[in-house]
C-alpha positions in Angstrom: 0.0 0.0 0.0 1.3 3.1 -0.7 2.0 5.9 1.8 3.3 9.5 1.6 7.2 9.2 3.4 8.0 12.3 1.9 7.4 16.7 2.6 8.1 17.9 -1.7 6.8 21.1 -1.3 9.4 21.6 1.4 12.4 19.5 -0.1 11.5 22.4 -3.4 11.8 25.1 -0.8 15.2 24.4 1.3 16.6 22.5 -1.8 16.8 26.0 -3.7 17.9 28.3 -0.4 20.7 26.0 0.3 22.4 26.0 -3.2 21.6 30.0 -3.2 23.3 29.8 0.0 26.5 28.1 -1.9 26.7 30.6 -4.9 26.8 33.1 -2.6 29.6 31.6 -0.3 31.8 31.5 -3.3 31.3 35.4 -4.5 28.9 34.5 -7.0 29.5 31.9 -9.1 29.0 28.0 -8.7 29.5 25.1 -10.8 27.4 22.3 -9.3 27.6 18.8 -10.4 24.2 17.0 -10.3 24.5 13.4 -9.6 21.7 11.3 -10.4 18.6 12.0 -12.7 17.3 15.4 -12.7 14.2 14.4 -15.1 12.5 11.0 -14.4 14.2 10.5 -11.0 11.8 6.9 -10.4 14.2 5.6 -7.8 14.0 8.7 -5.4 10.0 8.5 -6.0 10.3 5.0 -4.9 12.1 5.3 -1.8 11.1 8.0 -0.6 7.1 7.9 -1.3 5.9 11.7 -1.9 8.8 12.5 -3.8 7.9 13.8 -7.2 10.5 12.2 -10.4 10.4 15.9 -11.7 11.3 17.6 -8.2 14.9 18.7 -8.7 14.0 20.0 -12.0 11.3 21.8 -10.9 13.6 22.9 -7.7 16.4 24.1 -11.1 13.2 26.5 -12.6 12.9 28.1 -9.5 16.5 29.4 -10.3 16.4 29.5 -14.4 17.1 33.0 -14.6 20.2 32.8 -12.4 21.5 29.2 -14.2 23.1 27.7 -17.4 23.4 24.0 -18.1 26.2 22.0 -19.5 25.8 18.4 -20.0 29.1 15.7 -20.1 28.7 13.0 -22.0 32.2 10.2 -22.3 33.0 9.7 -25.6 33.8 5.9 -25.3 30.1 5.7 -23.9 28.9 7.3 -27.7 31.1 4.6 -29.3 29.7 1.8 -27.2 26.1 2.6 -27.8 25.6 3.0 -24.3 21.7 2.5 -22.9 20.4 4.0 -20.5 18.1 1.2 -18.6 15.4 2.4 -17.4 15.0 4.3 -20.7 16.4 1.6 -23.0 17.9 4.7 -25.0 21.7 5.2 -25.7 23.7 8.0 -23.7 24.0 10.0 -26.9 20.6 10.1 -27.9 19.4 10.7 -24.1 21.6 14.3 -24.2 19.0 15.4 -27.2 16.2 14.4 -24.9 17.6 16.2 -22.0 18.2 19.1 -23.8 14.9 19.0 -25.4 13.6 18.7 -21.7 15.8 21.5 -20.2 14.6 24.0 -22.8 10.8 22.9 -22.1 11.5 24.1 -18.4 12.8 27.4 -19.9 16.5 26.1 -19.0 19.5 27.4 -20.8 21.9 24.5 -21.9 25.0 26.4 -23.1 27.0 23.3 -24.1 27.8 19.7 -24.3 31.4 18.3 -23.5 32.5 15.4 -24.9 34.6 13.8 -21.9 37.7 11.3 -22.2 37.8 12.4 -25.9 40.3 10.6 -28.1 39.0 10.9 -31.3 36.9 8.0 -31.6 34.9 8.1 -34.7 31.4 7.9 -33.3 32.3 10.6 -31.2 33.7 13.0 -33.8 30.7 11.8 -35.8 28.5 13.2 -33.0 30.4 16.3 -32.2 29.2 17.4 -36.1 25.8 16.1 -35.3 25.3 18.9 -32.3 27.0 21.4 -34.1 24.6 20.8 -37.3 22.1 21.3 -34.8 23.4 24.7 -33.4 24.7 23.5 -30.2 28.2 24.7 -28.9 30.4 21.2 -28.1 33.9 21.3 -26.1 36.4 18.5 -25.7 38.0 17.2 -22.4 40.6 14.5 -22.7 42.1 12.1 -21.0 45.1 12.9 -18.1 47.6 10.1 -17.5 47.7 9.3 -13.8 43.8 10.9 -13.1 43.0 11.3 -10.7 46.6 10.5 -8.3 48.8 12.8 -10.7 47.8 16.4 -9.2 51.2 18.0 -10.6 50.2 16.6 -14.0 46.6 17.4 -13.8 46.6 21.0 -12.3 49.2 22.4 -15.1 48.5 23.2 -18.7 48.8 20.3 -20.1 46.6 18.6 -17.6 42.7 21.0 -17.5 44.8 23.2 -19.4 44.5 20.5 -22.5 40.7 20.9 -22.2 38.6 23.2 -24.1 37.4 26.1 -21.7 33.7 26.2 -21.7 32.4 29.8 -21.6 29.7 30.3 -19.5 27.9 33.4 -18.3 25.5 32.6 -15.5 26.6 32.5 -11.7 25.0 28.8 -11.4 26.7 26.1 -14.1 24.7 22.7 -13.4 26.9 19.9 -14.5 24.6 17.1 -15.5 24.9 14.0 -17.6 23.0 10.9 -19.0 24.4 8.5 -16.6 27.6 7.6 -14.3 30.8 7.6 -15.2 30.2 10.9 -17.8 33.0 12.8 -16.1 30.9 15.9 -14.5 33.1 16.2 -11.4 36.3 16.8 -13.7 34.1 19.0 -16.0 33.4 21.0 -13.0 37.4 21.0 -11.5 38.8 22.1 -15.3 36.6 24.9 -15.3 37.4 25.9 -12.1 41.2 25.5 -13.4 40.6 27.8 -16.5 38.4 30.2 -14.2 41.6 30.7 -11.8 43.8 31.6 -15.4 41.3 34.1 -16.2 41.0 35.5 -12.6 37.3 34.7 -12.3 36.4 33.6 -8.6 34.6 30.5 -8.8 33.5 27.3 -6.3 32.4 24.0 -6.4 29.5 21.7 -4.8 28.1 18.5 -5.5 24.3 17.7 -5.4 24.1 14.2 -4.8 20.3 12.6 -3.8 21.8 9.6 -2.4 23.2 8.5 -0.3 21.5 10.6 2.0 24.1 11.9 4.5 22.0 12.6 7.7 20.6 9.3 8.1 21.8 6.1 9.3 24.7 4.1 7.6 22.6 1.0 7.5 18.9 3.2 6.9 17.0 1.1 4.4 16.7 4.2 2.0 20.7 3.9 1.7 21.0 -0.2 1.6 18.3 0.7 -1.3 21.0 3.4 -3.1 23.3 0.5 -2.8 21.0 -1.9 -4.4 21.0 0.5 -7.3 24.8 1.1 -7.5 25.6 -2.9 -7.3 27.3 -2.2 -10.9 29.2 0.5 -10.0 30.8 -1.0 -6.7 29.4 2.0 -4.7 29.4 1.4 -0.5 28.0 3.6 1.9 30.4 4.3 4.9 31.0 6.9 7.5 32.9 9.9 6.3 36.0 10.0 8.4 36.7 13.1 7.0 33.5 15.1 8.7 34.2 12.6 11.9 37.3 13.9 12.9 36.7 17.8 11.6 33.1 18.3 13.5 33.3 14.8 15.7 30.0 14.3 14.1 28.6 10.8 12.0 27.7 11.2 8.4 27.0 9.2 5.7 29.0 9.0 2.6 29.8 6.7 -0.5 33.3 5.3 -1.1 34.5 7.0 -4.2 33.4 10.6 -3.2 35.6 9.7 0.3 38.5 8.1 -1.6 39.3 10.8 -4.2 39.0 13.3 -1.0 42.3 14.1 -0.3 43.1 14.2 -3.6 40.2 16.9 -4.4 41.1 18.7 -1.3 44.8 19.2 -3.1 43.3 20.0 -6.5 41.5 22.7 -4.9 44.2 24.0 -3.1 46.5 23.9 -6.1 43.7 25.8 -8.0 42.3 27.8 -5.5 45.0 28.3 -2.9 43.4 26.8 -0.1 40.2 24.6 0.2 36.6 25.5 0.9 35.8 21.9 2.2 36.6 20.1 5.4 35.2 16.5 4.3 33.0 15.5 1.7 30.0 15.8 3.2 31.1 19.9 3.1 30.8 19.5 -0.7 27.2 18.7 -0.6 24.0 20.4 -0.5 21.5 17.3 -0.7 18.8 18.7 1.5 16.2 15.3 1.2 17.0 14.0 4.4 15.0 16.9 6.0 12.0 16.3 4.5 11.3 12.6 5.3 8.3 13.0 7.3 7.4 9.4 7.8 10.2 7.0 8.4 8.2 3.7 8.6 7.4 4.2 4.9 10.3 5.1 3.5 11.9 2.1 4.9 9.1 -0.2 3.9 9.5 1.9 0.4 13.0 1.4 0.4 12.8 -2.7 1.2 10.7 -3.3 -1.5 13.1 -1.5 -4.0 16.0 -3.4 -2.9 13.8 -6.4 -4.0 13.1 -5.2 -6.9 17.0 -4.5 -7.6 17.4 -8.0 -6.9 14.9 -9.7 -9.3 16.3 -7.1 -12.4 19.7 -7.6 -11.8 18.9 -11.3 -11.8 17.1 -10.5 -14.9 20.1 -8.7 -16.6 22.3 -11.4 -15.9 19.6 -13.9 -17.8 20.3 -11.7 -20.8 24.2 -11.4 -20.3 24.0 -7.7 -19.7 25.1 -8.2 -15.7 27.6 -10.6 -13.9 26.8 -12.8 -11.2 28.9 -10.3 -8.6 26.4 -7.7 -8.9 24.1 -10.7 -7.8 25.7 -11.8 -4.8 25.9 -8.1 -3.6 22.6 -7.6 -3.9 21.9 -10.5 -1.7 24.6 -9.4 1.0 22.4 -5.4 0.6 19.2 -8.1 1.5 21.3 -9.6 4.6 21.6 -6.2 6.0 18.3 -5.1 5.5 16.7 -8.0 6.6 14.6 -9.0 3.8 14.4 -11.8 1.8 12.9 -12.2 -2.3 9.9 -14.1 -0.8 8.8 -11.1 0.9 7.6 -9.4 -1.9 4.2 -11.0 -1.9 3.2 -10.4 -5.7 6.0 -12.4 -6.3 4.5 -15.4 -4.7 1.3 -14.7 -6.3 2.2 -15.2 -9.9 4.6 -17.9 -9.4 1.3 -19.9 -7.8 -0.9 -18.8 -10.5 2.0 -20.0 -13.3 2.5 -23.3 -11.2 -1.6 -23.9 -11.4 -1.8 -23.1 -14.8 0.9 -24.5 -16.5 2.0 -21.1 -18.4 3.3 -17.5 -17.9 1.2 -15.3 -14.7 1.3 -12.2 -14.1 -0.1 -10.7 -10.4 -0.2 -7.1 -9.5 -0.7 -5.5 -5.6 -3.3 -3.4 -5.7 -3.3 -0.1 -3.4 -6.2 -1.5 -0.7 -3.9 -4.7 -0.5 -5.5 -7.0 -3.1 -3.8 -9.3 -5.2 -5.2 -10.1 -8.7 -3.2 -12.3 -11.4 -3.9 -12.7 -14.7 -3.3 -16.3 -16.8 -2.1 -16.4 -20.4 -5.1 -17.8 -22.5 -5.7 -18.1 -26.7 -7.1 -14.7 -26.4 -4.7 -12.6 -24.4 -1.1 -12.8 -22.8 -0.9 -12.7 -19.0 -0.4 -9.2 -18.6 -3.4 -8.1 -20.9 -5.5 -10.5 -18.6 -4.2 -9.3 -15.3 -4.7 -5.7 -16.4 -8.1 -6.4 -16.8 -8.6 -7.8 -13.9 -7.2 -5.4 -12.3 -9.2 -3.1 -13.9 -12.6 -5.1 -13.2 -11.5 -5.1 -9.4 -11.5 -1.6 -9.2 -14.1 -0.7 -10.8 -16.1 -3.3 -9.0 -17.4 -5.2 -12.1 -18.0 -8.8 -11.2 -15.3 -11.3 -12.6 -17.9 -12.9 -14.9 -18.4 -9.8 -17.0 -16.3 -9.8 -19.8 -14.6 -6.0 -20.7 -13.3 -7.3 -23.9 -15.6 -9.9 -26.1 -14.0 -12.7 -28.6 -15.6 -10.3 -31.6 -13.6 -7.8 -30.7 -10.3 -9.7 -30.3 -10.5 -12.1 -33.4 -10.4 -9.4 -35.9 -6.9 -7.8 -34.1 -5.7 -11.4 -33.7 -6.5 -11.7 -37.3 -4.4 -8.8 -38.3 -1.9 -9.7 -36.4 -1.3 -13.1 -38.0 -2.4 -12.2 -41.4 -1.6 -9.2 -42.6 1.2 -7.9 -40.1 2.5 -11.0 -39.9 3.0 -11.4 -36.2 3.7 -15.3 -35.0 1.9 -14.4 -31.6 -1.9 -14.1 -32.0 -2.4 -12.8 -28.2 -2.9 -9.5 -27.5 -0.3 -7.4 -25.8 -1.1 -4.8 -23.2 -0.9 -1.6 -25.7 -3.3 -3.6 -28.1 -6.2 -4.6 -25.3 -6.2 -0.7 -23.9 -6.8 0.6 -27.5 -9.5 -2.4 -27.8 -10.7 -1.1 -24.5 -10.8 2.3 -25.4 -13.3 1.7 -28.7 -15.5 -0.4 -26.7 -15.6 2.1 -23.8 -17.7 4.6 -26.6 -20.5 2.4 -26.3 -20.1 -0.2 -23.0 -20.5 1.1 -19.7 -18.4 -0.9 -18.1 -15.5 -0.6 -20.9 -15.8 3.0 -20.0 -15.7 3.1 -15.9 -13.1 0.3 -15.9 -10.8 2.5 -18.4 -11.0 5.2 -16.0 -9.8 3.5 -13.1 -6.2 3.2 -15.4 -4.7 6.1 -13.4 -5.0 4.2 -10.3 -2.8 1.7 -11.0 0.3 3.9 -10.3 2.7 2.4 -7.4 1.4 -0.7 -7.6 3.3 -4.0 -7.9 3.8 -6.3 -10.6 5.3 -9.7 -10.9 5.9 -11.6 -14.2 6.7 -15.4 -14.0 9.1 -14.9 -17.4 10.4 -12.4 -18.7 8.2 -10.0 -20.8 8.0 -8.7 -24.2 9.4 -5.2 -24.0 6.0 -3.7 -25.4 4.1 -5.1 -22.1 7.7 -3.7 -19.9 6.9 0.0 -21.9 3.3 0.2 -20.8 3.9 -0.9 -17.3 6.7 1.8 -17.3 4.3 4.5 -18.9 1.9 3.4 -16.5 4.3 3.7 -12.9 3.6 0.4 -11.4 7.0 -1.3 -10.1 7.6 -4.0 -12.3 9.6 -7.5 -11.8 9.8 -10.5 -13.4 11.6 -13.9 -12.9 14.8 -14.5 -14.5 13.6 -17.0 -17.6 11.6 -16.7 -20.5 8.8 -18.7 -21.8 10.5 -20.6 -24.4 13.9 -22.2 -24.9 14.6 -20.3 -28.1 18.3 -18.4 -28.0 16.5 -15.5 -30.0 14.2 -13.8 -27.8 12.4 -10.5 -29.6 
């Protein structure tokens, strides 16, 4: 059941003081790298309930007059083809939708910088491809000895190399499509060419997770662990802020390992260093707006679940390794939570077991749990969608929303003139179906109407889906699983 865990309106307020607050510490300008999504940001929704995926975005507009946008982008990430998961985009063509997005908030992206250029084709390829579409591109390259070599890297032919961006606003968000885009030494060369031109400039990092005012072992950080098991991210106690204040905070491995050497950089660049730990860097205020614990830590336990079964998944389809497995299950250890927790989970694997064939069960908000079968007519997410529609709009099970006439002539061109091998109808296919009948059937209509109300709920899959049922339970904001095998033995799997 989902609860509110989470204060927005107040997270938009201090969120927007406290990096005002920065600027000003540094005499008026700020580059601020922005880790994490600031569009779409579905995992901060998730574990912390109440938190909208648009809120730091929103939090940005408040300050659009006052801010520019550069976004990083590694150039051995555009020659890899690099896809963002929970898009299923590449990198590359995830900057045109961010800028496309920024500009729709009334944003001002100045440039993109192509990171750890080395003249790889697809790179240079794409460089033309922004230009052709009026947008100003810089290249940063690669430093031998990043980031241990501070002589080498805070000289000239270090962030002197790099192309100096020119920017004109007093805040310069460094974002990017994903990790590992290079933002931090994005922000650090600019601060380099800044010094050379005698233009007083800072630094601060805006990082959602983990959340530094909370406890180490808090399920909302176990759950930013979960979602880092690729990366090798841990959440320890910065030592750093421990021995300058004597107080506990929460940090993540890499941001306290490349400390000391930051802490040099800036004093190399700077002449002495703004920031006592790495928790001074920050200006993540969401740990002030939790509001109700219980449910961000039951929000938070079912995400690390979640991790779990997708990573599994991944590893299925070769695109994980087993390690990012077994952390997962050590994150579960600590949390205390096992996969058979997640009841929707149990559901469908019953409902598969009993009928021989894929199940799909969804968690309803008041608690219920209805599963759908996969029949001649429809797969089993089509059927437990409508069950799920039936159940809240109270129409008895009996009545059917969706008659044979109606789906033997889109079975028929299916098979027949589109050539599909699959006669069932997919979940995009049986809500246009629905739509037409709802003109003229009453219950068509009030059971249509109750679609909105399947946001936050839970899904389980016994296989693993088509991607056009995973795209409409994405468009639709339920939190989707699935068991790692698919329905057939085939090695090609569409």
């Amino acid at each position: 059941m989902y609860k509110i865990g989470f204060d927005n309106d107040a997270y938009l307020k201090t969120q927007s003081q406290k990096i005002a607050e920065r600027i000003a510490k540094f005499g008026g300008k700020l580059y601020l790298e922005f880790g994490g999504k600031l569009f779409d940001d579905f995992h901060a929704s998730r574990v912390l309930p109440g938190f909208a995926p648009d809120s730091k975005i929103r939090m940005l507009t408040k300050m659009k007059d006052k801010a520019e946008v550069i976004i990083a982008i590694n150039a051995s990430d555009i020659e890899k083809n690099k896809v963002r998961g929970d898009l299923g985009i590449t990198y590359d063509m995830d900057v045109l939708r961010l800028i496309d997005a920024f500009r729709g908030y009334g944003l001002y992206v100045s440039s993109v910088v192509l990171t750890r250029f080395e003249n790889q084709p697809s790179a240079v390829a794409y460089q033309k491809k922004l230009e052709g579409l009026g947008l100003k591109v810089y290249r940063h390259y690669p430093i031998e000895g990043y980031p241990a070599n501070i002589p080498l890297i805070v000289s000239d032919d270090g962030y002197g190399k790099n192309e100096f961006v020119e920017t004109t606003r007093e805040l310069v968000v460094v974002t990017a499509p994903g990790p590992g885009s290079g933002k931090m030494a994005v922000c650090l060369s600019q601060l380099y060419h800044e010094n050379k031109h005698n233009v007083k400039a800072g630094y601060a990092k805006f990082e959602t997770f983990p959340i530094w005012n909370i406890p180490l072992k808090h399920p909302v950080n176990l759950a930013y662990e979960a979602a880092t098991a690729d990366l090798n991210d841990v959440n320890m106690i910065d030592p750093f802020h421990l021995e300058a204040y004597g107080k506990t905070t929460v940090n993540y491995n890499r941001d306290v390992e490349i400390f000391p050497v930051l802490n040099t950089t800036f004093e190399q660049i700077l002449g002495e260093s703004p920031y006592k730990s790495p928790t001074d860097m920050g200006v993540n205020m969401a740990g002030n707006c939790i509001i109700d614990d219980a449910a961000t830590c039951a929000a938070s336990n079912e995400e690390i679940i979640r991790r779990y079964y997708n990573t599994l998944c991944q590893v299925r389809k070769g695109q994980a390794d087993q390690e990012q497995v077994y952390k997962l299950k050590l994150v579960m250890e600590q949390a205390h939570i096992k996969p058979e927790d997640r009841k929707v989970a149990v559901a469908a694997l019953k409902e598969a077991e009993e009928t021989n064939g894929p199940a799909v069960a969804i968690e309803l908000q008041d608690g219920a749990i209805v599963t759908g079968k996969t029949t001649s007519l429809l797969g089993a997410c089509a059927s437990a969608l409508l069950n799920a529609l039936k159940h809240l709009a109270g129409i008895p099970d009996e009545v059917r929303l969706l008659s044979p006439m109606v789906i033997e002539p889109i079975q028929n061109l299916k098979t027949t003139q589109l050539r599909h091998k699959n006669p069932r109808l997919h979940m995009d296919e049986v809500l246009i179906a629905l739509s037409v009948c709802a003109l003229t059937d009453y219950n068509a209509k009030i059971a249509l109407e109750k679609l909105s109300e399947l946001e936050h709920c839970e899904v389980h899959a016994s296989v693993i889906l088509a991607q056009v049922d995973v795209d409409v339970f994405r468009r639709l904001r339920v939190n989707l699983t699935m068991e790692p095998k698919y329905q057939s033995s085939k090695l090609y799997h569409e």
